[in-house]
C-alpha positions as CSV (number, residue, x, y, z in Angstrom):
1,X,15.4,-235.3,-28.0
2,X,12.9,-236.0,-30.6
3,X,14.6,-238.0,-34.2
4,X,13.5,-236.9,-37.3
5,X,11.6,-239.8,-37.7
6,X,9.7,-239.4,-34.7
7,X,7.9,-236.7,-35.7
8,X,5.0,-237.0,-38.5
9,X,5.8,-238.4,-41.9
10,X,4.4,-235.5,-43.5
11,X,5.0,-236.9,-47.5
12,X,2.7,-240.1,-46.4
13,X,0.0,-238.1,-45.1
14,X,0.0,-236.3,-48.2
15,X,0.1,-239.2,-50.5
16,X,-2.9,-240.6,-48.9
17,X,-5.2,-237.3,-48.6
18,X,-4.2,-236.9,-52.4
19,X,-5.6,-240.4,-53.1
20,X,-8.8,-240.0,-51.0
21,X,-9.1,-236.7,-52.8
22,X,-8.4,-238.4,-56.4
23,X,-11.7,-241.0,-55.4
24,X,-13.6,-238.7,-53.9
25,X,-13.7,-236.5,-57.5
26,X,-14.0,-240.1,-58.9
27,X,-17.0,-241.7,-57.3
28,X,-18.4,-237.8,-57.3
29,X,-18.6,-238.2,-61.8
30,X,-19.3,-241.6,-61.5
31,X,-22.5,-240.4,-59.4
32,X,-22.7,-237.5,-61.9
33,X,-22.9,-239.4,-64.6
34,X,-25.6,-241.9,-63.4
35,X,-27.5,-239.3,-62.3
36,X,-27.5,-237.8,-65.9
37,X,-28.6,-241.5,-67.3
38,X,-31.5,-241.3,-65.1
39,X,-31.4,-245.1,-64.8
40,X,-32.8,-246.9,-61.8
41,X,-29.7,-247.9,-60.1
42,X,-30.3,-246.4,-57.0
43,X,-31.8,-249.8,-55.6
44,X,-28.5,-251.7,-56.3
45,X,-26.3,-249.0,-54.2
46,X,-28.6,-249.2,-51.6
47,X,-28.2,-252.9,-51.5
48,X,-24.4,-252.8,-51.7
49,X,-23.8,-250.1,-49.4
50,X,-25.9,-251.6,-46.9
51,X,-23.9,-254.9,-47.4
52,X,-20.6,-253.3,-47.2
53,X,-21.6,-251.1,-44.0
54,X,-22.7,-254.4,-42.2
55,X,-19.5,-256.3,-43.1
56,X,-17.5,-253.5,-41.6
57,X,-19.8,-253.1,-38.7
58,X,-19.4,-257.1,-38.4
59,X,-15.7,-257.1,-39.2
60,X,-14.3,-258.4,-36.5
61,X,-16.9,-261.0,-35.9
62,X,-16.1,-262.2,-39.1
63,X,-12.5,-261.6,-39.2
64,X,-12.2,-264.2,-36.0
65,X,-14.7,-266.7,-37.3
66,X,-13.3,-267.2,-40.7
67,X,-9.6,-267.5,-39.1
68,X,-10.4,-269.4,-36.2
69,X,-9.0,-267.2,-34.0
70,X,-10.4,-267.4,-30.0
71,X,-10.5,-264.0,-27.6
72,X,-8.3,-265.0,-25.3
73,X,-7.7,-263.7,-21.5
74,X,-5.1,-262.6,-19.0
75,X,-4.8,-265.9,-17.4
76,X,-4.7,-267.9,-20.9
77,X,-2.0,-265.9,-22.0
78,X,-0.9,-263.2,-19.3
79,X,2.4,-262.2,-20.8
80,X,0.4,-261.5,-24.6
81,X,-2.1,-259.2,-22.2
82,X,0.8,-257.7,-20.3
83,X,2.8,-256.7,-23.3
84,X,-0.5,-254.6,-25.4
85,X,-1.3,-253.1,-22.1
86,X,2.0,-251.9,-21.6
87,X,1.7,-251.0,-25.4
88,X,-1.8,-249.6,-24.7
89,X,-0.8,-247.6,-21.7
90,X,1.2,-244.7,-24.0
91,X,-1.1,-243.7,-25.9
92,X,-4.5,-242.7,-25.1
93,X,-6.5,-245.9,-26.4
94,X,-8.8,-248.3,-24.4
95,X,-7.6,-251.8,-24.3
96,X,-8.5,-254.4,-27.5
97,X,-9.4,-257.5,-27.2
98,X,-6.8,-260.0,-27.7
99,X,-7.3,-263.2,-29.9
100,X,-5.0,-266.1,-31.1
101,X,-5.1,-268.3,-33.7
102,X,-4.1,-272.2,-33.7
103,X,-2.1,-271.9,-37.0
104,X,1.4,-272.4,-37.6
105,X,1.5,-269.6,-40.2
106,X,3.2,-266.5,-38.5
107,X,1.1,-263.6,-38.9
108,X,-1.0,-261.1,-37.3
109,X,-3.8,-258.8,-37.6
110,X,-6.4,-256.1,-36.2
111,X,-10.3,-256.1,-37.0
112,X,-13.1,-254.1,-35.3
113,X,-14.8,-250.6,-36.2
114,X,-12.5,-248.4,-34.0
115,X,-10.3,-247.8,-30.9
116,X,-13.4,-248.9,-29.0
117,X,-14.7,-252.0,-30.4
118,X,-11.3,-253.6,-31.6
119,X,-9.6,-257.0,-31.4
120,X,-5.6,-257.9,-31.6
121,X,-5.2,-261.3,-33.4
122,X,-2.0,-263.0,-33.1
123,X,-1.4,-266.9,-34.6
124,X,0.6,-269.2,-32.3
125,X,3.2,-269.4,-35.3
126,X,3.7,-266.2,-34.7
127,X,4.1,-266.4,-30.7
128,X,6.7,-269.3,-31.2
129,X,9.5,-267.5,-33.5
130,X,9.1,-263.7,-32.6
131,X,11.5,-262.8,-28.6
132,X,9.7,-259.9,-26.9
133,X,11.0,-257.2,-28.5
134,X,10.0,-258.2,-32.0
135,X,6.4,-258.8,-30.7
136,X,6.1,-255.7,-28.8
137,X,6.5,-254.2,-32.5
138,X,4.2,-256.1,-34.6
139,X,1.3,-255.5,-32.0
140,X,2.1,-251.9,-31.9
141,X,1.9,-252.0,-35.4
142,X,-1.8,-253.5,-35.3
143,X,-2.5,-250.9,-32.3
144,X,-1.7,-248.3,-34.9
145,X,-3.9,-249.7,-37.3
146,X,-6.7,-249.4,-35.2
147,X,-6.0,-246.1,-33.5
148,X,-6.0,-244.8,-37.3
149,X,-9.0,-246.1,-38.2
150,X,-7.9,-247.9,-40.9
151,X,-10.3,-250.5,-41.3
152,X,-13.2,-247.9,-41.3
153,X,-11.2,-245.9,-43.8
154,X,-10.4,-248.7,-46.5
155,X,-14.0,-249.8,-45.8
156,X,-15.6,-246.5,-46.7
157,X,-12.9,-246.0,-49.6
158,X,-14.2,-249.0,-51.1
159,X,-17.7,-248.3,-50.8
160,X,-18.1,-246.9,-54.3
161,X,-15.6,-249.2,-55.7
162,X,-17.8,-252.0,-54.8
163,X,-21.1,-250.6,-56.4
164,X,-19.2,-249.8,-59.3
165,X,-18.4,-253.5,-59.8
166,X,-22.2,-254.5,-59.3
167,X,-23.3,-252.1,-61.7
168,X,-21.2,-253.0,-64.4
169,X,-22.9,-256.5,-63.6
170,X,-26.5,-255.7,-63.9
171,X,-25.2,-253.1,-67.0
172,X,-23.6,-256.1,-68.7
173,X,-26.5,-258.5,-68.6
174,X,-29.1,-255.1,-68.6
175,X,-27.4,-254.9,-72.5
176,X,-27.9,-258.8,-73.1
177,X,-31.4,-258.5,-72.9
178,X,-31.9,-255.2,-74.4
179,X,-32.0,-256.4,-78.1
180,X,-34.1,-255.1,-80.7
181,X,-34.1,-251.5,-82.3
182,X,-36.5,-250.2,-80.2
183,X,-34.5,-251.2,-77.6
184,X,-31.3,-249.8,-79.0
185,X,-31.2,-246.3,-76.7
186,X,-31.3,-248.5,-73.7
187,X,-28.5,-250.8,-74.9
188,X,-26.5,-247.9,-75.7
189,X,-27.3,-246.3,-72.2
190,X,-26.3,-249.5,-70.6
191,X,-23.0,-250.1,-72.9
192,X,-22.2,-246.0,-71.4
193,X,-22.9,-247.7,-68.1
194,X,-20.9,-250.5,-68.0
195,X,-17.9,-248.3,-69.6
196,X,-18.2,-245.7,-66.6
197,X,-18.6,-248.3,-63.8
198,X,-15.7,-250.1,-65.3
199,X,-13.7,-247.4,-65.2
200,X,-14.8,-245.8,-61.8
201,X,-13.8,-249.9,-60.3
202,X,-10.1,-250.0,-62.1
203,X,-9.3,-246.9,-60.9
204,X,-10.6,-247.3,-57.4
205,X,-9.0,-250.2,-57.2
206,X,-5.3,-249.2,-57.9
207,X,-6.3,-246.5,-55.6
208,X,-7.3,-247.9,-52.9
209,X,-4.4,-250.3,-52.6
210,X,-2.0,-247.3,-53.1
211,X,-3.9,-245.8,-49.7
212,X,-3.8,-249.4,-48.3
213,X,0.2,-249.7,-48.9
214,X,0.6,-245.8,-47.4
215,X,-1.1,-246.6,-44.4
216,X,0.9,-249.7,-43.9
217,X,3.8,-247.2,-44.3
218,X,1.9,-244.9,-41.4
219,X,1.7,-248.2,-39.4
220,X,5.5,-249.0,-39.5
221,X,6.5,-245.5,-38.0
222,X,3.5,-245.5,-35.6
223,X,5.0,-248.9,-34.1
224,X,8.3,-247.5,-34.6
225,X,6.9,-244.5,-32.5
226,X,5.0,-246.6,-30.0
227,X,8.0,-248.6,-29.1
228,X,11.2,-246.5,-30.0
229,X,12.3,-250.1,-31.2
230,X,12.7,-249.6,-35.1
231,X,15.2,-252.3,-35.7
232,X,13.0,-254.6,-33.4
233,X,9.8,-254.7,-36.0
234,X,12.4,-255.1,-38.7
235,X,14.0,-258.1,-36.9
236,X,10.0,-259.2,-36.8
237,X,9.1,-258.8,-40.9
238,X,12.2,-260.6,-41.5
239,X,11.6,-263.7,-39.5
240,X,7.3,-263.7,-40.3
241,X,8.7,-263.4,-43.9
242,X,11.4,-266.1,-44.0
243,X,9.1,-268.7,-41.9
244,X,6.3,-267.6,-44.0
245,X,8.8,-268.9,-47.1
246,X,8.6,-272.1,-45.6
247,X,5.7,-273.0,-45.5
248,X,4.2,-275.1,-48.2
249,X,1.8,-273.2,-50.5
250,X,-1.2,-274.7,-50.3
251,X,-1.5,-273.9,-47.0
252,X,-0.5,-270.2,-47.4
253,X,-3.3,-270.2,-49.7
254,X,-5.8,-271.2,-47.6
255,X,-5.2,-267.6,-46.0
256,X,-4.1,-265.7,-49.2
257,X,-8.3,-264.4,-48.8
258,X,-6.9,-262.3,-45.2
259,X,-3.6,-260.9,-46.7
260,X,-5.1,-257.5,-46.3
261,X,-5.8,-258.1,-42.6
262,X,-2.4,-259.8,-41.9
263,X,1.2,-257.1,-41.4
264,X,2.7,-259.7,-44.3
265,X,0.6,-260.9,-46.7
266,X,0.5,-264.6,-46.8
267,X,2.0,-265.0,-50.5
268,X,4.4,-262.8,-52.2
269,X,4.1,-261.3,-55.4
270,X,6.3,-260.2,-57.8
271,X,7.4,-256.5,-58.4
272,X,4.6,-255.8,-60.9
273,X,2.3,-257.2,-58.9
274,X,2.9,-255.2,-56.1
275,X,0.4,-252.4,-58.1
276,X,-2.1,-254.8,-57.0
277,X,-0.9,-255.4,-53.6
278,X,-2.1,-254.3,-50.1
279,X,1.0,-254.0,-48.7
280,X,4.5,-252.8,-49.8
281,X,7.2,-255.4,-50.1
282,X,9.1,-256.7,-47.2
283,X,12.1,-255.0,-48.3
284,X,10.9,-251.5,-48.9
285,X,9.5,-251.7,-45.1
286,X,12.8,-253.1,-43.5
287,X,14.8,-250.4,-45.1
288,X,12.5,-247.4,-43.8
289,X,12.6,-248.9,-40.6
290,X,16.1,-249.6,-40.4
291,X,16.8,-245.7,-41.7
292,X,14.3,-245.2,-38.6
293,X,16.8,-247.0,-36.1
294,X,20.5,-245.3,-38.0
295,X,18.8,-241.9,-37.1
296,X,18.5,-242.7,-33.1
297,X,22.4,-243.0,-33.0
């Protein structure tokens, strides 16, 4: 029999299409209205966008590098390989790579551009408090992340977002040097500039942490779905979240730059801050999931 939870969270897929909807019309005016200006800022999106597209298409290069995290195989850690292929072998995926990290932070993450080209990072903090169980669900989790795309999708989503903030830059030091009355319809084009590009980045930004914290949501359920082990990933936030307590800050912070990577951000904010967060609190995830579990008996 299939649980209500089971079946697709309907309101979360909603959410998210409203928000991609909400910057799509966004970055569609801010286009508009630079369009309009007829300013020359055409070679500064190229630029950006072709630096974003080759961080995605580099992600997980980078992702590993930066964290020191090694691709690892079967026979350096055969019961890590055994558990995402038995993972892997529901759902219709090809296997990841699988990486791991020398750090005693508890975390974990997924990188890559797809299903096809994807890597499983787990740290050996991480390895050393979580039982089977609890593991099987926080790499489920990262599975679902990369079976959803989500790395191409926040990528993309903060394409726009990203020129936005560049040209408000060159606007801001464009109006520095454009002094002098004859020079006054420029400044004022550039002052219209900076105010739309400022807007088009605030927005985008509370966004696109809105659809970052929804698909964490997604990710919970598809884990929950993976496994049928609710309670278990629960168990796992808990732990990953009272170790991560532990440790000192200045180390957290030395991986605060991969929160949105990691399934727990590395430092935890405080309830107004989590508008600006990646991921929703601990809490909020633990209760959905343990709702997920009460409705199996």
């Amino acid at each position: 029999m299939e649980h209500s939870w089971q079946k697709r969270d309907t309101g979360i897929t909603v959410r998210i299409i409203i928000c991609l909807s909400i910057l799509t019309l966004l970055y569609v005016i801010f286009i508009t209205v630079l369009a309009y200006l007829g300013l020359g800022f055409i070679p500064i999106m190229l630029i950006s966008a072709t630096f974003i597209l080759a961080q995605w298409f580099f992600s997980d290069k980078i992702v590993l590098w930066s964290t020191h995290a090694k691709i690892v195989t079967s026979h350096q850690y055969p019961s890590l390989h055994s558990l995402v292929e038995r993972i892997v072998s529901r759902t219709n995926m090809p296997m990841p790579k699988i990486a791991v990290a020398v750090n005693r932070i508890p975390n974990a993450f997924a990188t890559g551009k797809g299903p096809g080209s994807s890597v499983v990072a787990v740290t050996t903090g991480l390895l050393e408090i979580l039982d089977t169980d609890e593991l099987e669900g926080v790499l489920a989790h990262e599975l679902t992340h990369i079976k959803n795309r989500d790395v191409m999708v926040i990528t993309l989503a903060s394409l726009f977002s990203t020129i936005a903030w560049q040209i408000m830059q060159f606007g801001f030091y464009g109006s520095l040097y454009s002094g002098g009355s004859r020079d006054r319809n420029n400044g004022s084009a550039f002052l219209i500039v900076i105010l739309v590009a400022f807007a088009t980045w605030l927005l985008s930004f509370f966004i696109i942490r809105a659809i970052s914290r929804y698909r964490e949501y997604s990710a919970d359920r598809g884990a929950a779905q993976m496994t049928g082990k609710p309670a278990k990933l629960a168990n796992a936030l808990m732990k990953i979240s009272g170790t991560m307590n532990r440790v000192p800050t200045r180390d957290l912070r030395q991986v605060e730059g991969y929160n949105a990577f990691f399934i727990i951000p590395a430092i935890s904010r405080s309830t107004f801050a989590n508008l600006f967060s990646t991921h929703p609190s601990v809490e909020k995830r633990i209760e959905r999931l343990l709702d997920m579990e009460a409705s199996m008996h």
